[in-house]
C-alpha positions as CSV (number, residue, x, y, z in Angstrom):
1,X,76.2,64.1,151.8
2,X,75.3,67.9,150.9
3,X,72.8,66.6,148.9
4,X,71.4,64.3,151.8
5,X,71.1,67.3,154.2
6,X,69.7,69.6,152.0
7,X,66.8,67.5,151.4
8,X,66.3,66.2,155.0
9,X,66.0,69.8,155.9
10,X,63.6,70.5,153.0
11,X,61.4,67.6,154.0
12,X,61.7,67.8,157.9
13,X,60.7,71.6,157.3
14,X,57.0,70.2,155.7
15,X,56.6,68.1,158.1
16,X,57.3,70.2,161.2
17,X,55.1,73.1,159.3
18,X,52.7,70.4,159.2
19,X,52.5,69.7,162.5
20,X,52.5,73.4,163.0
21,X,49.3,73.6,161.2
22,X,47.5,70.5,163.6
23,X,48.9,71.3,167.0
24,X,48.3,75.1,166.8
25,X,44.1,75.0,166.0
26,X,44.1,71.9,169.2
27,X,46.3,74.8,171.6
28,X,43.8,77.5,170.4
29,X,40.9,75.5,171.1
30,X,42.0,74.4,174.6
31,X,43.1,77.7,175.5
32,X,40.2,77.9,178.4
33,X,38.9,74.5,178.4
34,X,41.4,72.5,179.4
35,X,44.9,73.7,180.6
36,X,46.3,70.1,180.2
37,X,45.7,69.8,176.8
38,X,46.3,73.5,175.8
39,X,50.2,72.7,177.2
40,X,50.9,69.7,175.6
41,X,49.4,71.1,171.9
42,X,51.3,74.3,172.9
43,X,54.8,72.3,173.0
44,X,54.5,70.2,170.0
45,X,53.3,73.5,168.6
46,X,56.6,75.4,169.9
47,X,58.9,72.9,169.2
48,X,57.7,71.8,165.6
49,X,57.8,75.5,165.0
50,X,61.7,75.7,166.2
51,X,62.2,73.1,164.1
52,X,60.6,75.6,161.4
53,X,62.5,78.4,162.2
54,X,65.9,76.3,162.4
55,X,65.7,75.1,158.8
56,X,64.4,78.0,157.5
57,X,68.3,79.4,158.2
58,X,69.9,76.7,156.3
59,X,67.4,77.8,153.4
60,X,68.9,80.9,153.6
61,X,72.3,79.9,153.5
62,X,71.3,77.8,150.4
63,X,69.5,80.5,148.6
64,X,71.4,84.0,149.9
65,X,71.1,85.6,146.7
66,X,66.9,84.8,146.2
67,X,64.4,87.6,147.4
68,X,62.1,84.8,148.8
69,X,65.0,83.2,150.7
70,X,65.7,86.6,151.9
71,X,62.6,87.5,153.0
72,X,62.3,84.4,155.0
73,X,65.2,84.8,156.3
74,X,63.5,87.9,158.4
75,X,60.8,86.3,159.1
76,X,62.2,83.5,160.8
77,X,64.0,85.9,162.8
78,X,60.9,88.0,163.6
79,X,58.7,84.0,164.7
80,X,61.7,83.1,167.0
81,X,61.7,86.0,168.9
82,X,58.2,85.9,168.8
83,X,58.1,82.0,170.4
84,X,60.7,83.0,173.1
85,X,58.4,85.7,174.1
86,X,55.4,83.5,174.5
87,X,57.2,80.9,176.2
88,X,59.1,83.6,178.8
89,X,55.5,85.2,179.2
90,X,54.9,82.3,181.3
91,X,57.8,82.2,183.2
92,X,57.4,85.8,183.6
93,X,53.6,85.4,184.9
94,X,55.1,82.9,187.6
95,X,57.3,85.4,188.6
96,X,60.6,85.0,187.3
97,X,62.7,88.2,186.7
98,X,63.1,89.3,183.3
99,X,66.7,88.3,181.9
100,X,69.4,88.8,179.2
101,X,67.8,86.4,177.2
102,X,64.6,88.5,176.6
103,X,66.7,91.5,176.1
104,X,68.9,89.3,173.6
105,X,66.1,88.8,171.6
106,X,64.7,92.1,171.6
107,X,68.2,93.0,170.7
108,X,68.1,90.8,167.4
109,X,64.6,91.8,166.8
110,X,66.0,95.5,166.5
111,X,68.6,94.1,164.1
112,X,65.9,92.2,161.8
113,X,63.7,95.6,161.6
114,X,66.8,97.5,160.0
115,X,67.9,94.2,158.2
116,X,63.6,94.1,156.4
117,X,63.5,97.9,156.0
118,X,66.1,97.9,154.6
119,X,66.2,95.4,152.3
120,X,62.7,97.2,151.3
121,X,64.2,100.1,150.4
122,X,67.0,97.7,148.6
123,X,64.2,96.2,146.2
124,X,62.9,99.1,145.5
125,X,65.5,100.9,144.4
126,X,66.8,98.5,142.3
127,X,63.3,98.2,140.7
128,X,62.7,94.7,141.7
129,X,59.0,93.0,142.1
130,X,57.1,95.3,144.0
131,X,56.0,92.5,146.0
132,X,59.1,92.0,148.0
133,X,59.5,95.7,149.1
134,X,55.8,95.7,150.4
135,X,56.6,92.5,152.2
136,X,59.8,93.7,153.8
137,X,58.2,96.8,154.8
138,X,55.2,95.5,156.4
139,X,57.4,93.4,158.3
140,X,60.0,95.1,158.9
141,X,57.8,97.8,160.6
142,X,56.1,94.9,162.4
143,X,59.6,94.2,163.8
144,X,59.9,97.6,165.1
145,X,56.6,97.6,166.9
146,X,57.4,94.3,168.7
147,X,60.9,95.9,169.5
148,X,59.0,99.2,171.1
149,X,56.0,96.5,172.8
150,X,59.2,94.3,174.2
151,X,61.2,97.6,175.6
152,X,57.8,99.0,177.3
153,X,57.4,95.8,179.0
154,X,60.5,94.7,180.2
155,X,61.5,98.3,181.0
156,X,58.8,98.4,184.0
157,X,57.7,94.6,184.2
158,X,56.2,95.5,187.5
159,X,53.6,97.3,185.8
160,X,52.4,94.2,184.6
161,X,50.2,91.9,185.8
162,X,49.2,87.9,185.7
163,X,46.6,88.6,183.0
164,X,48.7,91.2,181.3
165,X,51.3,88.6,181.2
166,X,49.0,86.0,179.9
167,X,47.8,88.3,176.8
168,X,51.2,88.3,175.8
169,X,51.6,84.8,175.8
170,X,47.9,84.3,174.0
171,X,48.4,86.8,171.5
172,X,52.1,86.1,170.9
173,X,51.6,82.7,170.2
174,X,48.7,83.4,168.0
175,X,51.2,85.5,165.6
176,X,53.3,82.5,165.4
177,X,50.2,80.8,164.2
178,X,50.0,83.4,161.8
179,X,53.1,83.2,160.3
180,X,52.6,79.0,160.1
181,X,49.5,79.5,158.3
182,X,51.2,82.1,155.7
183,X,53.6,79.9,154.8
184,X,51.5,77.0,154.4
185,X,49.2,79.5,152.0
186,X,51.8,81.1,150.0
187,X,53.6,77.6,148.8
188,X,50.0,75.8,148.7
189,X,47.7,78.1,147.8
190,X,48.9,79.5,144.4
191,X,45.5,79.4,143.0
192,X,45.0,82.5,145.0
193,X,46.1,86.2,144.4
194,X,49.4,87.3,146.0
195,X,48.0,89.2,148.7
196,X,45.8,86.8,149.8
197,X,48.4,84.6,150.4
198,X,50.7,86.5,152.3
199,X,48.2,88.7,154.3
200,X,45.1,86.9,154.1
201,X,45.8,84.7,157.3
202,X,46.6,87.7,159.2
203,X,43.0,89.3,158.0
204,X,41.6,86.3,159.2
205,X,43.0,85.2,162.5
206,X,43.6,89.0,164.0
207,X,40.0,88.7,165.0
208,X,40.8,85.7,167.1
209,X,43.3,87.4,168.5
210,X,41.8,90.6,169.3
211,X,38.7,87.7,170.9
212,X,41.1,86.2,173.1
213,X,43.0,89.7,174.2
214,X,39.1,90.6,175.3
215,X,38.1,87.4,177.1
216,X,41.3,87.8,178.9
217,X,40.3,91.6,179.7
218,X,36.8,90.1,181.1
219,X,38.6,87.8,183.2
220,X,40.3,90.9,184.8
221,X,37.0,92.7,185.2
222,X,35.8,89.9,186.9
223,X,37.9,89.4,189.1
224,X,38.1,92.8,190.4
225,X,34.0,92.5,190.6
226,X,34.3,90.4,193.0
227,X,37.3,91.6,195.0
């Protein structure tokens, strides 16, 4: 019966990391075009992604003692918070009040920065792969910035406005792309070097990002133009 669920999960987990892969380009694409379309991608996006992030766990609890386990372990941590924050960006732009849920998850994203930093400083010591203690640091420190971004924003979320709240969502949502893409590179793409496959979907898709944080910023500018 172990034996059953072990490889449901394993198999559910390609599949939702597939879907991952073809709903997330259709969500990006319809960002501006078409509002209808960009929600429905967005939710097969966000829930095949859950799905993700669920069975990553139980490939934790499989594997506790593998660095790679390990590893995604945090980073499954660091997409779901990531996910609830683009989702309650939404919420938040309609004018709901911010709420213990997204200080819960800020909470457990403050816990996942100490749990990847340290766990670099872990593999370094004990003189493992040099690979795993760059990638928990990176991360790790990644955690902490999201942790100081969430606290600045839900400390004075009258400070922020429609659009601001919309960036968050855009450029939230397009980390959780990120991360998608990474893992699809590092367990497919073996014929390229290490690096490229853990960090070259984040060299490639922070300039979509940083395209859509500035189309948002002209939408701003516009709109004050013509107030």
């Amino acid at each position: 019966m172990l034996d059953i669920l072990s490889s449901f999960s394993l198999y559910s987990h390609i599949v939702a990391g597939s879907v991952t892969l073809l709903s997330g380009p259709v969500a990006i694409f319809y960002n501006f075009k078409n509002p209808g379309n960009h929600r429905i991608a967005g939710k097969i996006f966000y829930y095949a992604m859950l799905w993700v992030v669920l069975t990553s766990f139980i490939g934790f609890l499989k594997y506790p003692d593998q660095p790679f386990y390990q590893f995604l372990l945090g980073i499954a941590v660091l997409v779901l918070a990531g996910l609830l924050r683009g989702v309650r960006s939404i919420f938040l732009m309609k004018g709901s009040q911010v709420s213990r849920l997204d200080w819960g998850y800020t909470a457990l994203l403050a816990l996942n920065a100490v749990y990847m930093l340290g766990m670099s400083v872990w593999h370094g010591i004990n003189g493992d792969n040099v690979i795993f203690p760059i990638l928990f640091g990176v991360f790790g420190l990644n955690s902490s910035m999201d942790v100081r971004l969430n606290w600045k924003t839900f400390s004075k979320p009258e400070q922020m406005s429609s659009l601001n709240w919309m960036r968050m969502h855009s450029m939230t949502m397009l980390g959780a792309f990120i991360a998608s893409t990474t893992a699809f590179t590092v367990n497919a793409a073996h014929f390229l070097p290490w690096w490229a496959q853990w960090f070259g979907p984040t060299l490639l898709l922070v300039p979509v990002q940083i395209y859509f944080s500035k189309k948002i910023q002209n939408l701003g500018n516009k709109s004050k133009s013509v107030a």
